[in-house]
C-alpha positions as CSV (number, residue, x, y, z in Angstrom):
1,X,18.3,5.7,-10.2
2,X,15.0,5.4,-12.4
3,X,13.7,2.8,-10.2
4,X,14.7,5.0,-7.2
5,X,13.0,7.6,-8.5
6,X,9.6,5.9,-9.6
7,X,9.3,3.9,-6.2
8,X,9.5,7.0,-4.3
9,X,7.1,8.9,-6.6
10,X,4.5,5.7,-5.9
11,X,5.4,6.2,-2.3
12,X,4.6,9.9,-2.0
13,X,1.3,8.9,-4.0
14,X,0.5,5.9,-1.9
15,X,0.6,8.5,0.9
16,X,-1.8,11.0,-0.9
17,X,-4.6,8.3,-1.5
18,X,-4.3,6.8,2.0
19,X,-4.6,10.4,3.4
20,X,-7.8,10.7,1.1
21,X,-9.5,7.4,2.1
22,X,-8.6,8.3,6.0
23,X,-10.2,11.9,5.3
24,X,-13.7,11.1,3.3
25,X,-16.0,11.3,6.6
26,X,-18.0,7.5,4.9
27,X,-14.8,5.9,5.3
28,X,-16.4,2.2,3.4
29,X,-18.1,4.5,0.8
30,X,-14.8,6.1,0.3
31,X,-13.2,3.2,-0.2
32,X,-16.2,2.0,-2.9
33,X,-15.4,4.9,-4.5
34,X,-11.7,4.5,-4.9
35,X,-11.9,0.9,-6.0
36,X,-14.6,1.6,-8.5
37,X,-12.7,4.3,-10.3
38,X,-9.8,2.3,-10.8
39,X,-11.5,-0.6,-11.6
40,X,-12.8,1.5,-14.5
41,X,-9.7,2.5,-15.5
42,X,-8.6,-1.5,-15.4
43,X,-11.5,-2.2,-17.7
44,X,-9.9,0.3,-20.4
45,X,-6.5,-1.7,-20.1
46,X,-8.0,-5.1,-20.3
47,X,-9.9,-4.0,-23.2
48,X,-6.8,-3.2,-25.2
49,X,-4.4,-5.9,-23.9
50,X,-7.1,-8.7,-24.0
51,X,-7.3,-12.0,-22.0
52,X,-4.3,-13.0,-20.0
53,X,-2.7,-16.5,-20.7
54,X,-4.0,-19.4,-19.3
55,X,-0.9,-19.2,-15.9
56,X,-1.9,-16.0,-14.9
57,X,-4.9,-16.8,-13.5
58,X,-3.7,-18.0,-10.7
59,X,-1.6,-14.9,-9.9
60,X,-4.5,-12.2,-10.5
61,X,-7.0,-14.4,-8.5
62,X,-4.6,-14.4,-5.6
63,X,-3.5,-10.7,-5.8
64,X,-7.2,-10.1,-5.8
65,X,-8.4,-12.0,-2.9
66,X,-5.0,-10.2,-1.0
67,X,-5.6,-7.1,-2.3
68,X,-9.3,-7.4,-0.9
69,X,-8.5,-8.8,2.7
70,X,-5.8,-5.6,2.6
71,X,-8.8,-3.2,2.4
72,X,-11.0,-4.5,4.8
73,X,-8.1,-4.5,7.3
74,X,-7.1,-0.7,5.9
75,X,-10.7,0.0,7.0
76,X,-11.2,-1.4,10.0
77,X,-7.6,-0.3,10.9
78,X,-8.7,3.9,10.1
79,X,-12.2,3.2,12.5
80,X,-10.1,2.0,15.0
81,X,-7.2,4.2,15.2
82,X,-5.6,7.4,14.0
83,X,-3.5,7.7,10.6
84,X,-0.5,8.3,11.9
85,X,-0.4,5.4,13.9
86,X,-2.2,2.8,12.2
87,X,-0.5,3.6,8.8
88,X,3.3,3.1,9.6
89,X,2.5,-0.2,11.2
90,X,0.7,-1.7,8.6
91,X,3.3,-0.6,6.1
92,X,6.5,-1.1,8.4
93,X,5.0,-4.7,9.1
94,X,5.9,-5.6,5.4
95,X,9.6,-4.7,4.2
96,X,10.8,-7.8,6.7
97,X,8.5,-10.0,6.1
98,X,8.8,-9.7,2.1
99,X,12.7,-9.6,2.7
100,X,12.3,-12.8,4.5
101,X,10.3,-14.8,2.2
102,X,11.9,-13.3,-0.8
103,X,15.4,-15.0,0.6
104,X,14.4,-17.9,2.4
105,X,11.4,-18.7,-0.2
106,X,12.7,-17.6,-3.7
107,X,16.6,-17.6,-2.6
108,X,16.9,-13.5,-3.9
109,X,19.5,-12.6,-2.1
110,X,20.4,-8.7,-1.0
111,X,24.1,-7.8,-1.0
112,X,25.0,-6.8,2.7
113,X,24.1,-3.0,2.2
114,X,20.5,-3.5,0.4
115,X,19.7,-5.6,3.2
116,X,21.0,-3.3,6.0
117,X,18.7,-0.6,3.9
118,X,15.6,-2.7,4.4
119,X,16.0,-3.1,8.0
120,X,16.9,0.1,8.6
121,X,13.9,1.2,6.7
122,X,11.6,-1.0,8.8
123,X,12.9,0.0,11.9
124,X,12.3,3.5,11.6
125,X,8.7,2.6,9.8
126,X,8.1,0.7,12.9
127,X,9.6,3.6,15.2
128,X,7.0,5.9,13.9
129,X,4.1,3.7,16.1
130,X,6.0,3.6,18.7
131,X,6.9,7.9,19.0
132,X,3.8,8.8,21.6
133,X,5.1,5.5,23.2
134,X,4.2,2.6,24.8
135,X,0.3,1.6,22.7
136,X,-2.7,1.1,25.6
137,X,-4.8,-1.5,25.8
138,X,-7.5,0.6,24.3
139,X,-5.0,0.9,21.0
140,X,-4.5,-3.0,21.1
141,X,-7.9,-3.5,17.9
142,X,-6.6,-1.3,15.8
143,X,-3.0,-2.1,16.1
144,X,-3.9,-5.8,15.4
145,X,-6.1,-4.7,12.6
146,X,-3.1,-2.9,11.3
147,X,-0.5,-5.5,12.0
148,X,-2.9,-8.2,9.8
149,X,-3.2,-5.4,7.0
150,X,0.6,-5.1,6.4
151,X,0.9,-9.2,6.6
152,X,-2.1,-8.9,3.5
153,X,0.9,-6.1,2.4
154,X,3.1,-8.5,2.3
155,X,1.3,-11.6,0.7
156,X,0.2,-9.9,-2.1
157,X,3.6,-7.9,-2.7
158,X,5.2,-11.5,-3.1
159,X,2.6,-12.5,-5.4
160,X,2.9,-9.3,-7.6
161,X,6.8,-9.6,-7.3
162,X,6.5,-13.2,-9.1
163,X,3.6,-12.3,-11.5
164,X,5.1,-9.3,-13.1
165,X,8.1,-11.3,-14.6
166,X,5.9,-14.0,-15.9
167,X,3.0,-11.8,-17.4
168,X,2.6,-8.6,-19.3
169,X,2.8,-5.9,-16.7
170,X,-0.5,-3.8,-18.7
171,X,-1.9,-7.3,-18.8
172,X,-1.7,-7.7,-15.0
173,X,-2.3,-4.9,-13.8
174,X,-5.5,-4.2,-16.2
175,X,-7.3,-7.7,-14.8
176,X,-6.0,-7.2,-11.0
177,X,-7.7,-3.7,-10.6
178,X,-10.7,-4.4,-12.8
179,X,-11.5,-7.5,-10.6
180,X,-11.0,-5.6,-7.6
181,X,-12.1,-2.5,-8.6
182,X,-15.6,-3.6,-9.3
183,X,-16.0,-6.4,-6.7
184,X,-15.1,-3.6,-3.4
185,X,-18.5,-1.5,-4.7
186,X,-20.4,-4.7,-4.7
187,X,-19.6,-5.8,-1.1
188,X,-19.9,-2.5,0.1
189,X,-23.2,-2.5,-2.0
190,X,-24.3,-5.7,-0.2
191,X,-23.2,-4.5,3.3
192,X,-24.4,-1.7,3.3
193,X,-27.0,-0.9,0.9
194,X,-27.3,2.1,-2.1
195,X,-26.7,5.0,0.9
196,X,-22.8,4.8,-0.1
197,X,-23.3,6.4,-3.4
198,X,-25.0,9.8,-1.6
199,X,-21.7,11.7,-0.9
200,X,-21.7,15.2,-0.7
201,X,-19.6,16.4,-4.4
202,X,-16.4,16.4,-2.4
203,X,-16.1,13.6,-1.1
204,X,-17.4,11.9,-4.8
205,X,-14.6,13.8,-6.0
206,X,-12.0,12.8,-3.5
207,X,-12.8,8.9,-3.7
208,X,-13.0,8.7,-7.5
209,X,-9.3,10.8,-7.9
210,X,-8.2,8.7,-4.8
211,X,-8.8,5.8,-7.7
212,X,-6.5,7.3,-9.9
213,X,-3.8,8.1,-7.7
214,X,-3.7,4.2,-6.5
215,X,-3.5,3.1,-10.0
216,X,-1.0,4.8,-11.0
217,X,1.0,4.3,-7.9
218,X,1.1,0.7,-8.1
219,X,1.8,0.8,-11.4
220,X,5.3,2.6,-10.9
221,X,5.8,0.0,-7.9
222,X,5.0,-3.1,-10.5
223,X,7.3,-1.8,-13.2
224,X,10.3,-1.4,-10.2
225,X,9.7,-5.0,-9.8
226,X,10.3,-5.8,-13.1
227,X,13.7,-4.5,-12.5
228,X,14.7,-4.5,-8.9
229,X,14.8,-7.1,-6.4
230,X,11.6,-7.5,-4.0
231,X,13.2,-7.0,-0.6
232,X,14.7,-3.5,-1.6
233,X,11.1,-2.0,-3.9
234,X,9.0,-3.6,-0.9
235,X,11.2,-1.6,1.5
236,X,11.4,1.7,-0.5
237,X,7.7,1.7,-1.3
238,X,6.8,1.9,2.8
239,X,8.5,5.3,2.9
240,X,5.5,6.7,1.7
241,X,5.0,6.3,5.7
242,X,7.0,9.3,6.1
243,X,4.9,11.3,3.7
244,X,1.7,9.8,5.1
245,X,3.4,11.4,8.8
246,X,3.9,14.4,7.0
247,X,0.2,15.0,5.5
248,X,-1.0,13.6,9.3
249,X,1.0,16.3,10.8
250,X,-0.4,19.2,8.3
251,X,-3.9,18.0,7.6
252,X,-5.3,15.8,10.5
253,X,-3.6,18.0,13.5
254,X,-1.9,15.1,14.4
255,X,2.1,15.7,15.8
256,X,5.1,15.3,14.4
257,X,7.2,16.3,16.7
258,X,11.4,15.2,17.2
259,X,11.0,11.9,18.1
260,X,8.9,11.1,14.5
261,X,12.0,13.0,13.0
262,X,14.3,10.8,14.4
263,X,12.3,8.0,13.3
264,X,12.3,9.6,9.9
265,X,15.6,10.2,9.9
266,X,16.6,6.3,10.4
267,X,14.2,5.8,7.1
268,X,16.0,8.3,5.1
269,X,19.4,6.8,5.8
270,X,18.0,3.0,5.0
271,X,17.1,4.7,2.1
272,X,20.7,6.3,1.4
273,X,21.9,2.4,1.9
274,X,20.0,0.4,-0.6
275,X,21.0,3.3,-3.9
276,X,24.4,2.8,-2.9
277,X,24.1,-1.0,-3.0
């Protein structure tokens, strides 16, 4: 139940710092923002847990470059295309594609509900795109872009997965986010010059606690993987779709409606399915 409880807390966070990276008007400053205050808070946990062994490298280099490509294709997926669309389909994309490489590649294997959980999960996830139905041509750029974000979802949720039972989790999760943390303010720095740090107070505001709130939800998720198996975290983590519907619904005037309650509805009981397990 603890791990229940902490993967749906990350979720309903995840869903809070996506909604405030889609709502800063400078989306790419936005996102420096966000980056740079939890690579600050990174620096504080590498400074007290120190360098990592010589075999993590390998992991937090990896997670990093992932963890990068995830946010240029979360950018490029909220120029193209509105939250409530682009957001469920780059996180329904990954619960069955980490379910698949965590069975096929490291041979965990979900009893029969857990894994009837997961796909129940991902088919409602993925129902949520499809609500205002069939996407246009016009939709196709940021429905790719979305679709390649919640591959990047995927990769580096596998990589994390392994990583946090070989290496201190404060270790880990200090280097990832200081690496990344710093290196996002840099490229946007490079792309698009100083302009990215005018922001009106709000939106300063908004980026830097959007920081926060990713740092500490990934954290919960990485502790769940210490103690649950990938397939089933991966899968509960992406109902922070539904939230993400929610906060779309009341905050970007975008609808809800039946059909995204349905939809919801299948989540919830995927949901219902993996506790029992």
């Amino acid at each position: 139940m603890g791990v229940l409880v902490a993967v749906l807390g990350a979720a309903v966070l995840h869903a809070v710092w996506n909604a405030v990276a889609h709502a800063v008007p400078d989306r790419a400053g936005g996102f420096a923002l966000l980056a740079l205050s939890s690579g600050v808070c990174g620096s504080v946990a590498v400074a007290v847990t120190g360098l990592p062994p010589a075999h993590a490298w390998p992991y937090i280099i990896a997670s990093v470059l992932l963890h990068l490509a995830y946010y240029g294709g979360l950018l490029a997926s909220y120029q193209l295309g509105q939250f409530s669309q682009v957001y469920p389909l780059a996180r329904g994309t990954s619960p069955w594609v980490v379910a698949v490489v965590a069975i096929v590649v490291l041979h965990q294997r979900p009893v029969p509900l857990e894994l009837a959980g997961v796909l129940l999960i991902s088919a409602g996830l993925i129902g949520l795109v499809l609500v205002g139905g069939r996407p246009s041509r016009r939709q196709a750029p940021a429905l790719l872009a979305a679709f390649g974000t919640g591959l990047m979802i995927a990769a580096y949720t596998v990589v994390d997965g392994v990583a946090v039972h070989k290496i201190d989790l404060a270790t880990y999760i200090g280097w990832v986010f200081m690496l990344q943390g710093f290196i996002v303010p840099l490229l946007v720095l490079w792309w698009r010059g100083p302009g990215f740090l005018r922001q009106d107070r709000s939106a300063m505001y908004a980026g830097l606690g959007g920081g926060l709130v990713s740092l500490a939800a990934y954290g919960l998720v990485l502790w769940a993987q210490t103690r649950g198996t990938l397939a089933s975290i991966a899968a509960l983590r992406e109902t922070s779709i539904i939230f993400g519907a929610i906060i779309g619904a009341l905050f970007f005037g975008e609808r809800f409606g039946p059909k995204r309650a349905l939809a919801g509805s299948v989540v919830v009981a995927g949901i219902v399915l993996i506790n029992l397990a």
